[in-house]
C-alpha positions as CSV (number, residue, x, y, z in Angstrom):
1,X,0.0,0.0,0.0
2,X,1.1,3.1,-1.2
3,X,0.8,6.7,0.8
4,X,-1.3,9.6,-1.1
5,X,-2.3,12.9,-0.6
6,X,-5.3,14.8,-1.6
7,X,-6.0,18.7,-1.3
8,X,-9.7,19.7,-2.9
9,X,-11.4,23.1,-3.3
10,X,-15.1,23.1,-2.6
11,X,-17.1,25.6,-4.0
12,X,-17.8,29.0,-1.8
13,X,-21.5,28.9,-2.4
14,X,-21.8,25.6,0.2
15,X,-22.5,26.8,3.9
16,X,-20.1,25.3,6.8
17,X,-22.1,22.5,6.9
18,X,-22.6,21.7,3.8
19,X,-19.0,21.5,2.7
20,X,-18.5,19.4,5.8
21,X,-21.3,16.9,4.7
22,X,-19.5,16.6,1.5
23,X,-16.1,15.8,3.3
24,X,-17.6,13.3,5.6
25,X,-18.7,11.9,2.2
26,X,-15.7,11.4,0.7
27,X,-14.3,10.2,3.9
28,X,-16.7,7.4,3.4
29,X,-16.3,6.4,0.0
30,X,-12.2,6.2,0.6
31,X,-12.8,3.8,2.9
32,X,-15.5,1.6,1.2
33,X,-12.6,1.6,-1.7
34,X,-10.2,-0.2,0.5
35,X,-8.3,3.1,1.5
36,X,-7.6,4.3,5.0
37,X,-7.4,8.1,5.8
38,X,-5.0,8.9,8.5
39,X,-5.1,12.3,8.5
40,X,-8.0,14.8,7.2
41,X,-7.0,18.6,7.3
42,X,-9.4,22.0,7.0
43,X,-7.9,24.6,5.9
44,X,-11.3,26.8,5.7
45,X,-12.2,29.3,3.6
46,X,-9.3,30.7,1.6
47,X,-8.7,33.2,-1.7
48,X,-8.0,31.5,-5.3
49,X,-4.7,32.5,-7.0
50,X,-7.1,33.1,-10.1
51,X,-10.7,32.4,-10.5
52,X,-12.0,29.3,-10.8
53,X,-15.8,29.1,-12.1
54,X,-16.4,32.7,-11.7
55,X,-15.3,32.5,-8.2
56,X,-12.5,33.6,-6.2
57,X,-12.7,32.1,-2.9
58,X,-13.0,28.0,-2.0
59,X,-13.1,25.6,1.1
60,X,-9.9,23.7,1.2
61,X,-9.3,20.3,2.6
62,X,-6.6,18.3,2.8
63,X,-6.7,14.1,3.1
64,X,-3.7,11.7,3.7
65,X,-4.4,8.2,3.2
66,X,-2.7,4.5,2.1
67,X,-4.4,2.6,-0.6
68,X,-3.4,1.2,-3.4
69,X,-3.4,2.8,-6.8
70,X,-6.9,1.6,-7.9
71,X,-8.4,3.9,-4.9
72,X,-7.1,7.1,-6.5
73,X,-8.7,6.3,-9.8
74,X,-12.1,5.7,-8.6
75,X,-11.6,9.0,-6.0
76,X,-10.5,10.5,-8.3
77,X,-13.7,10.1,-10.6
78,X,-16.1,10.2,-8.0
79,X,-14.4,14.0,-7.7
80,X,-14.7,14.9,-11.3
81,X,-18.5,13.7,-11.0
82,X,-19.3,16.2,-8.0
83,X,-20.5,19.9,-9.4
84,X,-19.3,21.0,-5.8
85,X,-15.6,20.6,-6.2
86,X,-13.8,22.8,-8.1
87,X,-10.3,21.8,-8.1
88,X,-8.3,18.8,-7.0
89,X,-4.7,17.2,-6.5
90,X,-3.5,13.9,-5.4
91,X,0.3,13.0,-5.1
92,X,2.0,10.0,-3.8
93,X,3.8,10.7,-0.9
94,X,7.5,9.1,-0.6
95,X,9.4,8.7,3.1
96,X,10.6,12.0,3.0
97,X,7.2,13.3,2.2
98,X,5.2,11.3,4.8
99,X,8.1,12.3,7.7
100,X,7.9,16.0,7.1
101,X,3.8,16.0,6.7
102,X,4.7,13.9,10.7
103,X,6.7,16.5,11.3
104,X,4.1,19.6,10.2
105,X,1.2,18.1,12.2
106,X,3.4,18.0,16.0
107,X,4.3,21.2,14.8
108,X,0.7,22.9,14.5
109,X,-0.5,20.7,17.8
110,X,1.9,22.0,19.9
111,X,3.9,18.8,20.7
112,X,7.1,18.5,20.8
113,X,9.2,18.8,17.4
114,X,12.2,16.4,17.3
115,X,14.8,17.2,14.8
């Protein structure tokens, strides 16, 4: 099993709850795929580089999870199906990746960091 991250851009025009129905959602489906999340990020709402679909603003969530490669495909597709996210990015994560992203959650929990 391989490690994967995904950040998606939900659209602005969802309320709180809304976009956090849609993340419990997908949270669901990755692990009826086999995958197993184990680590799920908001970022809130945050300003678009550019504008994406006439808007400039998007929910942003971030998901770390193993699977193998056939999860990402049908995530992936369930994505491009769903009118409420705009954007999306998944990358396999190597060692060095997965320490650091370690590393970066201690560091925003206030634990201690070791070097």
């Amino acid at each position: 099993m391989n490690s994967y991250e995904t950040v998606f851009i939900l659209t602005p025009v969802l309320s709180e709850d809304q976009a956090k129905e849609a993340v419990q959602k997908y949270e669901s489906e990755l692990a009826a795929m086999g995958g197993k999340l184990t680590h799920s990020e908001s970022w809130g709402l945050k300003k678009l580089a550019y504008p994406i679909q006439k808007k400039s603003t998007g929910f942003y969530f971030l998901f770390q999870f193993d699977g193998e490669g056939s999860v990402i495909a049908d995530l992936e597709l369930i994505m491009k199906r769903d009118e409420r996210i705009m954007r999306f990015l998944t990358v396999k994560m190597d060692k060095d990746h997965v320490a650091y992203a370690e590393k970066r959650r201690k560091k925003m929990s206030g634990a201690p960091v070791e070097a």
